[in-house]
N, C-alpha and C positions, 0 to 999 in steps of 0.2 A: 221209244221206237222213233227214227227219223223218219220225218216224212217225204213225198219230194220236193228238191229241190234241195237238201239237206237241211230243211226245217228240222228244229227240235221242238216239235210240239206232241201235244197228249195223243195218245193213240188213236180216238177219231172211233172206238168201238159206241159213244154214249156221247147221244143227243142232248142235251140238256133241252128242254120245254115251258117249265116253269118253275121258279124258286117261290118257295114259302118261306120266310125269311123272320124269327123273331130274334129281339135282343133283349135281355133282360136283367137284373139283379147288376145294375152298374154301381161299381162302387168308385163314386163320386171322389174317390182322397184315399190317400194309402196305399194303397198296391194298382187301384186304377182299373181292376179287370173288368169283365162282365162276363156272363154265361150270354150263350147262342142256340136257336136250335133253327134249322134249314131242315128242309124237305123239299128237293127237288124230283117236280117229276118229269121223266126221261124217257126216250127213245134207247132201248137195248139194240146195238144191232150189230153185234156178232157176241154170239155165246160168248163166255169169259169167265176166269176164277177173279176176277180182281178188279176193283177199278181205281183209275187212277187220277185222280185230282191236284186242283192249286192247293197248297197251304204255307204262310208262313209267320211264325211265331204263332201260331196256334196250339192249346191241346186240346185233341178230338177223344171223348172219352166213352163214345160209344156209335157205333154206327150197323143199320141194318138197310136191308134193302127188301119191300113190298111188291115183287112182279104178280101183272095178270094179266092172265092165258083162258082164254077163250070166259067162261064164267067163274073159274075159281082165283083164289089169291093163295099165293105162297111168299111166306116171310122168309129171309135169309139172316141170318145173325152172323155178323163178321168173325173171322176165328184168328184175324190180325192186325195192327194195324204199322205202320211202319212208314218212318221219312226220310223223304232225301231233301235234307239242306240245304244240298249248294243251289238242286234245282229248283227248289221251293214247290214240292211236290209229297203227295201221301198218297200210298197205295192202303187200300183197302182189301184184305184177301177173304176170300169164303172157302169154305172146304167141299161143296157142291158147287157146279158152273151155273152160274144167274142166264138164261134161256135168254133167246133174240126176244124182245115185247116190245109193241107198241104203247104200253106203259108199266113203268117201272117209277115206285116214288122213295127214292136213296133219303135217308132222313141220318143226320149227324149230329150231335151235342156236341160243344166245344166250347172253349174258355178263352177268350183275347184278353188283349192290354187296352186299353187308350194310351197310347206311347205319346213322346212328346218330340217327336222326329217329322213331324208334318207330312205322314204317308201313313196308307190305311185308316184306321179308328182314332184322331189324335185330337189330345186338350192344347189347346192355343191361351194364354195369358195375356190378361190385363189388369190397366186400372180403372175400375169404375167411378166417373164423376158425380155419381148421384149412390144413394143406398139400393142396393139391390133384390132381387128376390131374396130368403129367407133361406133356401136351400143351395144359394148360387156357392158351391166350393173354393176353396183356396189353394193356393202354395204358396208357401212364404205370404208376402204382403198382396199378390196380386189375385186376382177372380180369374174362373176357368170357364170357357164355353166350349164346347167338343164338336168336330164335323170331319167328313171325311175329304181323303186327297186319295183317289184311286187309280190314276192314268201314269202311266201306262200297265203295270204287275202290280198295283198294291188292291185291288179288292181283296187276295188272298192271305191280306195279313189280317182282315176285320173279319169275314167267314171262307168255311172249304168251298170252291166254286170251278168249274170250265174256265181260267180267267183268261179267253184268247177270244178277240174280236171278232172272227167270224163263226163264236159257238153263243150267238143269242137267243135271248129266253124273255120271257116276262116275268116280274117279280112282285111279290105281294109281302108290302116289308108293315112290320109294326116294331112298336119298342116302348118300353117299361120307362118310365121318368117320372122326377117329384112330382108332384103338382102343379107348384106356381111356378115349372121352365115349361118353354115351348119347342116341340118337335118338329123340326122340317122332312120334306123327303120331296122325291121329285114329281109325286101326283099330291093331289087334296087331298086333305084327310079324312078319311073316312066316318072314323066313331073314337070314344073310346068307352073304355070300361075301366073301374076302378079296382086296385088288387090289393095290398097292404094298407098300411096307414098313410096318408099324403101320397102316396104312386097312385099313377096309375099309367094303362097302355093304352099309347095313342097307336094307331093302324089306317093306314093309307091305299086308298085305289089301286088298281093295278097296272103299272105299266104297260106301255106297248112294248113289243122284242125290240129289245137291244141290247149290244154290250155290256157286260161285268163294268167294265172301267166306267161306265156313267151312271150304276149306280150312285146316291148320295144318298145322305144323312146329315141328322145335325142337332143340339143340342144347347140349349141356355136362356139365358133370360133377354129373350126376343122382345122388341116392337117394330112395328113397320110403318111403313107410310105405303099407301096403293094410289093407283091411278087405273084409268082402264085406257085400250085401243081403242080408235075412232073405228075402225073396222071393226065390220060382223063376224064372228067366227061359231059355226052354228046356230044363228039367228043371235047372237048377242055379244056384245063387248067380250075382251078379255081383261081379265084384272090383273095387271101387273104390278110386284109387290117387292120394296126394297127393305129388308130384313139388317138391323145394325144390333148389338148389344144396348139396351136402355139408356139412355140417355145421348145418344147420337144420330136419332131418328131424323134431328135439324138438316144434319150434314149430306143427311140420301136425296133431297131434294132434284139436286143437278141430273143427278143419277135418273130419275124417274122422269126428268121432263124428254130423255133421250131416249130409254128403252121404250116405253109404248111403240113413237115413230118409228122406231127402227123395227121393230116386230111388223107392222104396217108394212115398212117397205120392204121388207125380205118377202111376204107376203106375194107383194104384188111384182118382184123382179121375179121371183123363182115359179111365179104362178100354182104355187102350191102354200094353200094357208097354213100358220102355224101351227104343230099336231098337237099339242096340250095342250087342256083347258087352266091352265095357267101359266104365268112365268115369275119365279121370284129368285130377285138377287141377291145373295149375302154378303153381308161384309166378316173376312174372318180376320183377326187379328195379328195371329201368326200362321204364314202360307207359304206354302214355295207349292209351283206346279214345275210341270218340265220345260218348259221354255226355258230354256238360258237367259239368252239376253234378248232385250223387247225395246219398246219404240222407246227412241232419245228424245228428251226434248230439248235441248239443244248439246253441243258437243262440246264446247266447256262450259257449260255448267252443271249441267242433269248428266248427261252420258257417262255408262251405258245406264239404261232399265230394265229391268223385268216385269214381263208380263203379272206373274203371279194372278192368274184365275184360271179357273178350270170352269168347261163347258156341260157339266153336268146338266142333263135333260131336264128340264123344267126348274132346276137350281141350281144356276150358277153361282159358283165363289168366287170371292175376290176376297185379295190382299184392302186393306181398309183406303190405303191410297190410292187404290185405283179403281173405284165405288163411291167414296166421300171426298167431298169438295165444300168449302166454308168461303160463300163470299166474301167474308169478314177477316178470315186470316191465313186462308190457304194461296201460297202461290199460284198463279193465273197459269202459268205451265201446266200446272195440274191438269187443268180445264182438257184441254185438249187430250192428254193423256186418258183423264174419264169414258171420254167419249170414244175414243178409236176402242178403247179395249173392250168397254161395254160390246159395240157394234162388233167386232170380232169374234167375239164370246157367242153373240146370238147369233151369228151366221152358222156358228156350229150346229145351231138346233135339225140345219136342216144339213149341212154340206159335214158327216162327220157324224151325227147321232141319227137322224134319218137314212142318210146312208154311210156305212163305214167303209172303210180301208177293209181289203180282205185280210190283207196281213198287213205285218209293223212296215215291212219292204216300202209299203205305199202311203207311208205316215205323211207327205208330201201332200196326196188327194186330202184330207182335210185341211193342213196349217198353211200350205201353199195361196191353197182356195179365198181361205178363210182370212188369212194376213191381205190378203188384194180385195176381197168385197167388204173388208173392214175398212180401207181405204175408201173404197166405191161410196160408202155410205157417209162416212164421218163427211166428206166433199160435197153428197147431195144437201146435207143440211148446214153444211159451213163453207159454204165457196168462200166464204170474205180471207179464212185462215190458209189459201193457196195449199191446200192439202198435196196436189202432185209435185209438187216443191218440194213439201216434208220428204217426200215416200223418196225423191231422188236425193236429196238429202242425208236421209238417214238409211231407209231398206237396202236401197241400192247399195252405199257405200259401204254400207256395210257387211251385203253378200260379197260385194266384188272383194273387200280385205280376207273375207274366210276363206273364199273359193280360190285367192290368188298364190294359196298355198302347196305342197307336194302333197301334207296331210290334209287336203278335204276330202271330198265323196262324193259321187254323184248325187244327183236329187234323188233316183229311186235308187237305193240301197239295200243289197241283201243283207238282212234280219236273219243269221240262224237260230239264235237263241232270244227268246224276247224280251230276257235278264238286259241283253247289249243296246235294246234301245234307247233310254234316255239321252246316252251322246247325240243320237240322230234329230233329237227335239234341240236342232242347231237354226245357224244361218243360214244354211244350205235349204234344209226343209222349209223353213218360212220364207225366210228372206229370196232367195234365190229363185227358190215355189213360186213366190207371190210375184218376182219379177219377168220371171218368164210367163205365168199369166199374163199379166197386165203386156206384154209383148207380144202375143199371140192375141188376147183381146183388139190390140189397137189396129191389128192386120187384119181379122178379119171383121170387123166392126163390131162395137161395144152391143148392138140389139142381137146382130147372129150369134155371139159367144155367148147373152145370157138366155137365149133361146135354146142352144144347146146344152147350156147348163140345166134349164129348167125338164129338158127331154131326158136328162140323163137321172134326174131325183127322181123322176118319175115314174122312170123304168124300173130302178133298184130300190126304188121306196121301201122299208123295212128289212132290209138286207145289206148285202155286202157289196163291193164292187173293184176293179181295177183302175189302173190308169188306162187299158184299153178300151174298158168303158166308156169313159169319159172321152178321149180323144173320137171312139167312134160315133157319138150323139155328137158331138161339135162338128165330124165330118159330114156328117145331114143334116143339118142348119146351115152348114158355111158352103155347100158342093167345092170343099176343098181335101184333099189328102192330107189332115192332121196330124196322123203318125209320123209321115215322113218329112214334115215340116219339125215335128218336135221330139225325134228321136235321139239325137243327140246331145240336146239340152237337156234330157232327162237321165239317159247311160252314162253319158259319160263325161267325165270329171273335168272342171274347168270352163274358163271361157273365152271368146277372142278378145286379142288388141285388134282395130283394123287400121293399117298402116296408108298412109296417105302420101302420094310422090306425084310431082308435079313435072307433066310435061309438056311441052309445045301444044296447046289448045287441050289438053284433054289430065283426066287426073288418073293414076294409075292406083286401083285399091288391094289390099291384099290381107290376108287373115289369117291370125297363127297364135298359136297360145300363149297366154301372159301368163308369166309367174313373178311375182314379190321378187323374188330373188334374181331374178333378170337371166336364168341361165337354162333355161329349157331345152331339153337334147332333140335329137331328133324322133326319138321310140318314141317324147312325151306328145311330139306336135302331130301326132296322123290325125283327127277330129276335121272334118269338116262341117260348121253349122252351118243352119240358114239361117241370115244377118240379114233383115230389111234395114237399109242406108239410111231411109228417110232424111233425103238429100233436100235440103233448104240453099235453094240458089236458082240461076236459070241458065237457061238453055236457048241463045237466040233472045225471041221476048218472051219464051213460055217459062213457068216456071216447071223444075225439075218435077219427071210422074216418078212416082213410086216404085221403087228399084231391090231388088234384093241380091245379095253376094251369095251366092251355093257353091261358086269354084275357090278356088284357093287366091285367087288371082282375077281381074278383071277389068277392063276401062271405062272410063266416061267423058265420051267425047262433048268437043263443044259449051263445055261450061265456063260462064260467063267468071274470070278467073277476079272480077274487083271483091264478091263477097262471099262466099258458099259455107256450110256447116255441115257435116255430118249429124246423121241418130236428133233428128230435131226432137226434143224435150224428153229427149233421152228416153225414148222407147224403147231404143233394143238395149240389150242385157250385153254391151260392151262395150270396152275400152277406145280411141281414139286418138291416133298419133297423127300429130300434124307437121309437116319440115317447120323448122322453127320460125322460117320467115311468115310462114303460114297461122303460127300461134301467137305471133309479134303484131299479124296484122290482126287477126279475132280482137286482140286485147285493147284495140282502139275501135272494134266497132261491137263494145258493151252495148250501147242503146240500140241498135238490131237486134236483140238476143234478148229472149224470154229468161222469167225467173229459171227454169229448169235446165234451162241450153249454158247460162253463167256459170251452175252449181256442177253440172256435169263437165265443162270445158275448165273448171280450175283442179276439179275432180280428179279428173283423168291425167291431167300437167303434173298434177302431184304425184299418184302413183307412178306415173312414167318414169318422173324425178327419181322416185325411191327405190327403183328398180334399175336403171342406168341405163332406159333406152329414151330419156330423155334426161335433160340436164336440169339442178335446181336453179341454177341462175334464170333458165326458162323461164321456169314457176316464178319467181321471184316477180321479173319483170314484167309478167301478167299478170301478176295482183298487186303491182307497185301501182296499175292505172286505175285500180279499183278504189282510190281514199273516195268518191265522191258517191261513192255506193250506199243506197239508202234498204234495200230490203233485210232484213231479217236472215231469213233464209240463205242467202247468198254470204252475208257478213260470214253467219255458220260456219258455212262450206271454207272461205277463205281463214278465221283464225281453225278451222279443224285441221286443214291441209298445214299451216306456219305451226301449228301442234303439235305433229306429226316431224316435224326438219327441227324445232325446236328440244324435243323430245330423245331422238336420235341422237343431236350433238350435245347433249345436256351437260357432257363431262369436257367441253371445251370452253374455257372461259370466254374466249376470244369470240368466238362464235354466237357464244350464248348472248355476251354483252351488245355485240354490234344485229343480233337478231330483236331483242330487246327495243333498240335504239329505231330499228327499221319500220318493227309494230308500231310504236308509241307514233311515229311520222304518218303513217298509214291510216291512222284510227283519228288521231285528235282531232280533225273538224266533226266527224261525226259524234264523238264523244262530247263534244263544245256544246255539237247541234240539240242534240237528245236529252242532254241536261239532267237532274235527279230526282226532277217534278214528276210523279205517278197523277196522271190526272183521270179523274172518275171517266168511267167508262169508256176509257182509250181503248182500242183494240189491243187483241192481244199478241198479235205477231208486233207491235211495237214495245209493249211492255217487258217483252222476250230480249226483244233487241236492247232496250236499256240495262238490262242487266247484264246483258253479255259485253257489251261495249265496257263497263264502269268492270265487271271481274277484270277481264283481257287488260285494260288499264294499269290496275292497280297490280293487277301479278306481273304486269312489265316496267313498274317501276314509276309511273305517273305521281308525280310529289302532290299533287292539289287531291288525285282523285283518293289518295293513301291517305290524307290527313284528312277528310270530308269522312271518307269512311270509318276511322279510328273514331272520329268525333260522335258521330252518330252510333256508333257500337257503343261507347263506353255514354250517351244518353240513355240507348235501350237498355245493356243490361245492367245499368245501376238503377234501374226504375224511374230514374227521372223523367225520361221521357220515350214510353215505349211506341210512340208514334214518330219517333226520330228514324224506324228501321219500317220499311215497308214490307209488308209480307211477299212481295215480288221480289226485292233488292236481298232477301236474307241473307241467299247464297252467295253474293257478293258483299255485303259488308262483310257476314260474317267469314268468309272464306280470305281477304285481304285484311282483317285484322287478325286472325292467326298467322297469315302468310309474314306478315312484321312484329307480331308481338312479343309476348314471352309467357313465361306458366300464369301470368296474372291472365289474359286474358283467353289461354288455352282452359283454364282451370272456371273458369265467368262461364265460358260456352260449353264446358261441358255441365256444367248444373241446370244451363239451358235445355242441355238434354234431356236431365233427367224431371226435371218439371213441367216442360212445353207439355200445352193441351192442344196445341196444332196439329192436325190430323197429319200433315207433313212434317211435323216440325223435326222430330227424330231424325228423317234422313238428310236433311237440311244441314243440321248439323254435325251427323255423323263424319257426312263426306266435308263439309269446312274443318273440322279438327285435325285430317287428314291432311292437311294441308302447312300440319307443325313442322320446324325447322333443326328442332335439337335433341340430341341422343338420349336426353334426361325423360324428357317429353314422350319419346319415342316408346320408349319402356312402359310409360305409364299408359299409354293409348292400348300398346299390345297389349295388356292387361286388362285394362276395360272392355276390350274389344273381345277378347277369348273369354270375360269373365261374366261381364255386366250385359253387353246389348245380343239379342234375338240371335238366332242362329241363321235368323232368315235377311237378317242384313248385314252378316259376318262380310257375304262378297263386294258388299258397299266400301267399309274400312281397308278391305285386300286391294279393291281398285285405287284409291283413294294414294296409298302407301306405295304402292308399285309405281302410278303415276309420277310420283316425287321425288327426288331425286337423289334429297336426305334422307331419304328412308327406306328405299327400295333394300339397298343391300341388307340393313336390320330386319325389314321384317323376312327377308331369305334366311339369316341364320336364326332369327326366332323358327322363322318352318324344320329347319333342319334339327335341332336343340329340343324342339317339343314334337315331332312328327308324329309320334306314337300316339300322344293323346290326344291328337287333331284329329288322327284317325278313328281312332276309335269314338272321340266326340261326333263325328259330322257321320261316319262309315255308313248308318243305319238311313241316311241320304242321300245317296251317291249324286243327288243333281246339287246338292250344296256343294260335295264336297270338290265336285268337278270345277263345278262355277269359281270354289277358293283356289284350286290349285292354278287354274289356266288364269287368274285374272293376277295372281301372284305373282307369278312367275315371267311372263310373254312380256315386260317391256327392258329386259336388258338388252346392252347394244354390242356385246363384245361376246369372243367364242369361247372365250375360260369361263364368263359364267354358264354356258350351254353346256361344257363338258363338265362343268360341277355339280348342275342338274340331272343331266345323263349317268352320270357316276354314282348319284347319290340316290338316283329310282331303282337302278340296276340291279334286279335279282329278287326287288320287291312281287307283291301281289298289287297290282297297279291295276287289275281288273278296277271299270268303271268308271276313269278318269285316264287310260290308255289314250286315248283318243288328244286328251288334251295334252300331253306331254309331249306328243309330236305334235303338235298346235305349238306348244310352248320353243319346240324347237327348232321349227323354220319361221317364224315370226323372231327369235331372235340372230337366227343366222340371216336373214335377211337387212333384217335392222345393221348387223355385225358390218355386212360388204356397202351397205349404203355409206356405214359412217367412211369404212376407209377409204370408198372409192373419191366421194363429195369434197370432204371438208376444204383440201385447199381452194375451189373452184369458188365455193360457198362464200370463203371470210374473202378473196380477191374480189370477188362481184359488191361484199358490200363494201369493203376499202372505196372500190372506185366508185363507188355510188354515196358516197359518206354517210357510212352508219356505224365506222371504226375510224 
């Protein structure tokens, strides 16, 4: 039955109230199953022959329903039971109508999998360093630990449940395990009792109401490391507890000195203390949640990442990399990665699991939230790492690439079916979400936004909520009209360029939609935002007040025309076109300009560039003034933007060669400056920068920094001296000694992969292997890559191959040649398999490969990855008209500049 709004959700006859929840008879190896038996008790409220529930890959082999009416009890015994597949649904029938009650307790047996798809009830694999418990299972050579992944529709692959976010319940879960494994869930554990030989059932507190999807569970041979908060929460500390598989308890350390603090501060900005008497973090082995793609740590060399954790109430998961950290051998990138994603995870506790989204529509109200006060936090305790730097950087640039497409979306999005969410856990939702927070925060001040954030938890505390929720608590903290400041930033699709023309004393602004592909009609352009300017310049001797653009069009008189910037540190959530004599002069007054105002003003040059309302010689020429450029952050932004023009023209020798030539000019004093010395306790935005500097190097050709590197590879991996490769540097030696070698040294790092004890070490080298040159090579990678590594960093190798330029088209007719069994391998995932298809596909430059992709989905069942195939297909028509518009403009600017 639809609902309105053309929701397809469950009828809405039965309340759900409480689940009783056991799991039991798991069969550890083999077939994998378990028995289940749920008793929910429920609100009847409309008579009914039937109800109707989540299920999928379940069998339900008996179900009745216990109503009572007034003092008696009447049992019902099902007389059907019957599924719909595609909805992931089971109808239960009775041959009498089950009466309206205020309690009814539906009780169902059923049978699951632990599947190995990382959704629902799933075993994750590894190898353990030390000997394990007695009962820890296997497959093949490697040990199994079991936990769930349930957001957005998979609680109803592990039991039959209401699985839609505004039908919350409390749950009382227990579960049957060996002995010597340990059980998670998201309260303390209560008791157990002992049942067979070596089992027994551990059972757990009862939750507070909340969503299906935040249930968890979890399974294996646990230890932990605990700390407690310095705050009281009911007259006493809380114990916060980092859970790894046995012998990696070393690694949680990092982990545990962040989350206390940050439990602390959520506390005290939301004014509402943490609701659980605990919080413990897992590390699970093998993960994928629905986040696509998550914070970069830098843009050649880490980019993209994924989140991989999920926010589960009082147990959060995480992917092992992004939880574990080893001062001793983990990349220093990491560090920061720990940290944002921990703090993001726990902001969920309250923005998301205290209060949800009423529907998927408003999946933005929690990751939007949560992606900016994860920002907020990682800053209060790391100012030294210029966190709003990163966030423009990395969030920004990278909402602005998804949203500057025809296939994006708005931020709130209608959901009919709640199957079609997962595309929506995009850039849009986070990235985009989190940008225009932190936009709307900076306008009406950082204490009124979280004042009205904190009015607004507080209101919907154990429930559900909207986006006009929220916007109307922010309109009574701020006595501003919120809706109508943020209405169009939320409906509708896209965002502004603001165009900048200089007249006789005054500057003329105006605002009109940007598209990647420079060709926006006029149907596309009706949107008018509101764009605060945050105009940096003066006026007279005052400096500029605070300005905002509402018309399409508008002037500013009087400004003092020697220095002015637009969007200072890049607050608003837009693009900025400057006459070029205008971005000729920005590019000599760098030392005016903050970290964030450089990273946005080369930012914005670029895309202009790439879209053909600015030219790349532009670009060019404002980052030819940047060689004496010392931050981090900024280098980023500059080789990410020469990434992007390098990338595009990849199939132009001429281009390629004198782009090359231009880098090497651009970089080497800095490269001179920074040297290959890691010195103890350097900070870590420079230790970032030395790697990026010494890859960027060596992938353009640098003779000293290519044989320094070879040298040092072939000390580490012949053992001679594995302190020749620093654990910062890996991804650059190792990445420029594939980039020049040959199977000897392709064939060296791939045994690195399969031996490293490096908590990173795998993805380290997944993505350097990627970076092979010959078709022989090429084969062999696609083979290990489909056969040998995780399925949960298939999209690692997909990036890696597409990025390249040797290999892009192979691994297209590898996709096309196996598609069947890619499908059918990844299908039971659809965020893997979305993540492989769009990260495959999106960097060709030319319109025969779009029409061969076009050609070649045509007629398929593309549910689930729809989304990214028109993603894939104006990302590369876009790319297509940049090459042919640019190129001659491109190779004459470097001719006359001598870099050809």
């Amino acid at each position: 039955m639809a609902a309105p709004f053309g929701r397809d959700v469950l009828p809405g006859n039965i309340k759900p109230i409480n689940y009783d929840l056991s799991i039991y008879d798991l069969k550890l190896g083999g077939s994998f199953t378990y028995q289940g038996t749920v008793s929910i008790l429920a609100k009847i409220l409309r008579s009914t022959n039937e109800i109707i529930l989540n299920s999928h890959q379940l069998i339900i082999s008996s179900a009745e329903v216990t109503v009572e009416l007034a003092k008696s009890q009447q049992t019902f015994k099902t007389s059907g039971i019957w599924f719909d597949v595609p909805r992931r649904r089971v109808t239960i029938s009775f041959q009498d109508a089950l009466p309206i009650t205020e309690k009814a307790v539906i009780t169902l047996k059923f049978e699951g999998i632990m599947n190995h798809d990382m959704a629902g009830f799933s075993r994750a694999r590894y190898k353990s360093t030390i000997t394990p418990a007695a009962s820890v299972p296997m497959e093949g050579d490697e040990h199994l630990m079991f936990s769930t992944q349930f957001e957005a529709c998979d609680a109803r692959r592990a039991f039959p449940c209401f699985d839609e976010p505004n039908l919350k319940a409390t749950f009382d879960f227990e579960i049957e395990i060996p002995s010597d494994l340990i059980a998670l869930s998201n309260m303390p554990e209560k008791g157990t009792r002992k049942t067979k030989d070596g089992f027994h059932v551990v059972s757990f507190e009862r939750t507070p109401v909340m969503s299906t999807y935040l249930l968890a569970w979890a399974v294996g041979d646990f230890e932990y490391i605990e700390d407690f908060t310095k705050r009281k929460y009911n007259g006493k500390a809380l114990p916060v507890r980092v859970y790894t598989t046995r012998g990696l308890k070393n690694q949680a350390q990092y982990a545990l000195s962040n989350a206390p603090q940050v439990i602390d501060y959520f506390s005290e900005i939301f004014g509402i203390d943490y609701p659980l008497p605990k919080a413990d973090l897992l590390a699970v082995h093998e993960f994928v949640s629905n986040f696509a793609i998550g914070i970069a740590i830098s843009k050649s060399k880490f980019a993209p990442f994924v989140y991989f954790s999920m926010e589960n109430w009082g147990l959060v998961t995480y992917r092992t990399t992004r939880v574990l950290f080893d001062e001793k051998t983990s990349d220093v990138g990491y560090k920061s990665l720990v940290s944002y994603v921990i703090a993001h995870e726990l902001a969920h506790q309250w923005f998301g699991n205290l209060v949800t989204m009423d529907w998927w529509d408003e999946l933005w109200l929690n990751e939007g939230f949560a992606t900016w006060v994860g920002w907020l936090a990682t800053d209060h305790f790391h100012p030294e790492w210029d966190v709003w730097s990163q966030f423009v950087s990395q969030d920004m640039q990278m909402a602005f690439t998804r949203d500057s497409l025809r296939s994006s979306h708005p931020i709130e999005v209608p959901i009919k079916n709640a199957l079609d969410v997962d595309q929506i856990f995009d850039d849009i939702s986070y990235r985009k979400g989190s940008s225009v927070i932190r936009m709307l925060a900076a306008h009406l001040g950082q204490q009124k936004f979280l004042q009205g954030v904190s009015n607004y938890l507080k209101e919907r505390a154990y429930s559900n909520a909207t986006t006009q929720d929220l916007w109307s608590a922010l309109s009574q903290s701020s006595d501003q009209d919120v809706n109508s400041l943020m209405e169009p930033w939320i409906r509708k699709i896209g965002f502004p360029v603001v165009t900048v023309d200089e007249e006789i004393n005054q500057i003329r602004i105006k605002q009109s939609r940007y598209l990647s592909t420079g060709d926006v009609t006029a149907d596309e352009d009706t949107t008018n935002w509101w764009i605060p300017l945050g105009v940096r310049g003066k006026i007279g001797n005052k400096e500029v007040a605070p300005i905002s653009l509402t018309a399409r069009e508008d002037v500013i008189t009087g400004i003092e025309s020697l220095f002015y910037k637009l969007n200072a540190e890049n607050a608003g959530f837009y693009r900025t076109k400057y006459p070029p004599r205008r971005l000729a002069k920005l590019g000599t007054q760098m030392d005016q300009l903050s970290v964030s105002d450089k990273i946005g003003l080369i930012g914005d040059a670029g895309a202009l560039a790439a879209s053909g309302e600015s030219s790349t010689p532009g670009l060019l020429a404002l980052i030819e003034g940047c060689s004496s450029e010392s931050k981090y952050l900024v280098w980023s932004q500059i080789l990410g933007s020469l990434g992007t023009v390098k990338s595009v023209f990849s199939d132009d020798a001429a281009i390629t060669d004198s782009l090359k030539s231009f880098i090497l000019k651009l970089i080497g004093s800095a490269v001179q400056k920074i040297g290959w010395k890691v010195f103890p306790d350097e900070d870590l935005l420079t230790s970032q920068l030395r790697s990026l500097l010494i890859l960027s190097a060596g992938l353009n050709g640098h003779k000293e920094i290519i044989a320094e590197a070879q040298r040092r590879f072939k000390l580490y991996i012949g053992g001679n001296d594995r302190s020749a490769v620093h654990p910062s540097l890996r991804a650059a030696i190792f990445g420029i000694s594939i980039r020049y070698g040959s199977s000897a040294e392709y064939l060296a790092l791939k045994k690195e992969w399969q031996t490293t004890e490096s908590i990173d070490g795998r993805e380290i080298c997944l993505r350097a292997l990627a970076r092979l040159q010959s078709p022989q090579l090429l084969d062999d990678y696609l083979s290990f890559l489909f056969n040998d590594v995780a399925m949960q960093d298939l999209h690692i190798g997909a990036i890696g191959l597409a990025a390249n330029p040797k290999t892009r088209q192979g691994l297209w007719i590898h996709i096309q040649r196996n598609f069947d069994t890619i499908r059918a391998g990844l299908g039971e995932n659809m965020v893997v398999m979305e993540l492989f298809i769009r990260h495959s596909l999106k960097s060709f430059t030319d319109r025969r490969a779009e029409q061969e992709i076009t050609k070649f989905f045509k007629g398929r069942d593309n549910s689930g990855y729809d989304r990214a195939l028109e993603i894939v297909k104006d990302t590369i028509l876009g790319r297509a008209a940049y090459k042919e518009r640019d190129a001659a403009a491109i190779l004459a600017w470097l001719k006359a500049n001598g870099h050809a």
